[in-house]
N, C-alpha and C positions, 0 to 999 in steps of 0.2 A: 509517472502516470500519463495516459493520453488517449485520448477521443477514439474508440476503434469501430461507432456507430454513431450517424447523426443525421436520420432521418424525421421529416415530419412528426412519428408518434415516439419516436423512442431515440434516445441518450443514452450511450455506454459507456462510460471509463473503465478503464480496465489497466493495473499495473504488474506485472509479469516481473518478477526480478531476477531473471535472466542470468546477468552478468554474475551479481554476487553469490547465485545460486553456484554455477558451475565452478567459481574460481574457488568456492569454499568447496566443494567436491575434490576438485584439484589439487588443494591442499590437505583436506583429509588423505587422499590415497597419494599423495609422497609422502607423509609422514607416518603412515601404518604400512606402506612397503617399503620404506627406509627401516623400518624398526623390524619390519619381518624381514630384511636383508642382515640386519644386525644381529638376530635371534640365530641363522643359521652360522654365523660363525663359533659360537661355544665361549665355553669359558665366561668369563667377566661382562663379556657383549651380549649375553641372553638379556642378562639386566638393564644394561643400557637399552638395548632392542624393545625390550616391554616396554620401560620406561617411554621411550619415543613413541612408539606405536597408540599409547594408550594415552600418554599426557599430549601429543599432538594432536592425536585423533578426536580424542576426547573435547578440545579446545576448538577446532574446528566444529566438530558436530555443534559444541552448544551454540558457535555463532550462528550455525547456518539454521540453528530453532530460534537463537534470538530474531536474526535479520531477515529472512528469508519468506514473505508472504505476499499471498496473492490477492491484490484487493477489486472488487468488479462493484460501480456502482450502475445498478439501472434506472432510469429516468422512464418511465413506460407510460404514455398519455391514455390508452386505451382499457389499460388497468386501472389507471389512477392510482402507480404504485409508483413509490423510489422504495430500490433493494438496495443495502449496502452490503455484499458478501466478502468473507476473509475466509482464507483458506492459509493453515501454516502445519505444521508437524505436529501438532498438537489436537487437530481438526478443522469443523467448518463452524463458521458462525455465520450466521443472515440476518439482518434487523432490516422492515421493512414500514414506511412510513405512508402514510397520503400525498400523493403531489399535491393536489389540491391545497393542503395545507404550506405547500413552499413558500415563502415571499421571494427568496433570493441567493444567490450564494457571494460570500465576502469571503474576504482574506484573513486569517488571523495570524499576527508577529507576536515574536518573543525576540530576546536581544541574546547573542551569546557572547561572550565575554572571553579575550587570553591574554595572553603576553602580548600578541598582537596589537590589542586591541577591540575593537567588536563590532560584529554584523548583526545583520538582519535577517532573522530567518522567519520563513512565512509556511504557512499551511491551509490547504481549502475547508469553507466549512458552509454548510448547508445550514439556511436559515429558517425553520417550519415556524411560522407567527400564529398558529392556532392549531386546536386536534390535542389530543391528550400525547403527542408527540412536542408542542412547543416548546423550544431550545432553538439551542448552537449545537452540531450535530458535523461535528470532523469527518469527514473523506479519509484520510487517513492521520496515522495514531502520532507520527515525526514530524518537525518542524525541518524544509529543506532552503537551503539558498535557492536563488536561479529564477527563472520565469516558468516555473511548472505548476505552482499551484495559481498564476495569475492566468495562466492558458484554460488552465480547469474552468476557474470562476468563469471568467471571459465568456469560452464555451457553454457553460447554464445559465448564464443570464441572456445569450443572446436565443439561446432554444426556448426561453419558457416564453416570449411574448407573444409567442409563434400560438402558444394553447388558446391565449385570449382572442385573438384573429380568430383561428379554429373554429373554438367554440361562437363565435358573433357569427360566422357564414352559415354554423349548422342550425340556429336560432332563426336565420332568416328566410 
C-alpha cells in the first residue's frame, strides 16, 4: 500500500495488487493451455489435458479471488469523510466514517511462528475515539512483514495535525 495523494485536504492510500494479480493470470493461462495442448492429442491425454486445464486453472483462479484486492483509503478534510473501499472478484464494499472522529493511526502486530522461528507481523489501523464508529478499524484485512504499514501510519499521523492548524487559521 502507499500514499498516491497528500494534499492539504485530502489523503489517499491506495494498494493495486499488481504483481500477484498478473502472475496468477500467468499461471492460470499455462496451465488451461497446457491442458488444452494435451486435449488435442487424443487418446488417454484428453483426460490428463481436462484434468490440468481445469485442476490448474481452477487453483489459480481461487488464489487470484483469495489474494487479489484493491483497497483505497480516503482521508478527505472538506467532506469530513474517511472512505475505506475494497474491490475484489466478488464486488465493491465502501465503509465510510467521520474524520472528525479520528484520534490517530497505530500499528497492530501479531507473532507468526515456524520452524524458523518467529516474526513480526504488523498491520495499519485507524483509530475513531468517538461517533458511533468508535473502534480499531484495519486499512487492510493481512498482517504484512516490512516497513509498509509503518509508512501508512506515519503518513496519517503526520496529515492530520495539518486539520487542527487548518481549522485554528479559519476560526481566526
Amino acid at each position: 500500500m502507499k500514499v498516491t495523494r497528500n494534499t492539504s485536504n485530502q489523503l489517499i492510500l491506495s494498494d493495486t495488487p499488481w504483481f500477484i494479480g498478473i502472475t496468477l493470470v500467468l499461471f492460470i493461462l499455462i496451465f488451461v493451455g497446457l491442458g488444452l495442448f494435451l486435449m488435442t492429442e487424443g487418446g488417454e491425454a484428453i483426460l490428463f489435458g481436462l484434468i490440468f486445464a481445469l485442476g490448474g486453472g481452477g487453483l489459480g483462479f481461487g488464489a487470484f479471488c483469495a489474494f487479489v484486492r484493491r483497497v483505497q483509503v480516503i482521508l478527505d478534510r472538506d467532506k469530513d469523510s474517511i472512505v475505506i473501499r475494497r474491490h475484489s472478484v466478488f464486488g465493491y464494499d465502501a465503509v465510510e466514517h467521520m474524520l472528525s472522529n479520528l484520534s490517530h493511526a497505530e500499528i497492530e502486530t501479531t507473532i507468526s511462528r515456524s520452524n524458523k522461528g518467529s516474526s513480526t507481523l504488523y498491520r495499519p489501523v485507524l483509530i475513531l475515539d468517538k461517533g458511533m464508529s468508535a473502534g480499531r478499524h484495519p486499512i487492510v484485512d493481512a498482517y504484512s512483514s516490512g516497513r509498509g504499514a509503518h509508512r501508512l501510519v506515519d503518513a496519517v499521523n503526520e496529515w492530520l495535525p495539518a486539520r487542527k492548524v487548518d481549522s485554528a487559521s479559519q476560526s481566526a
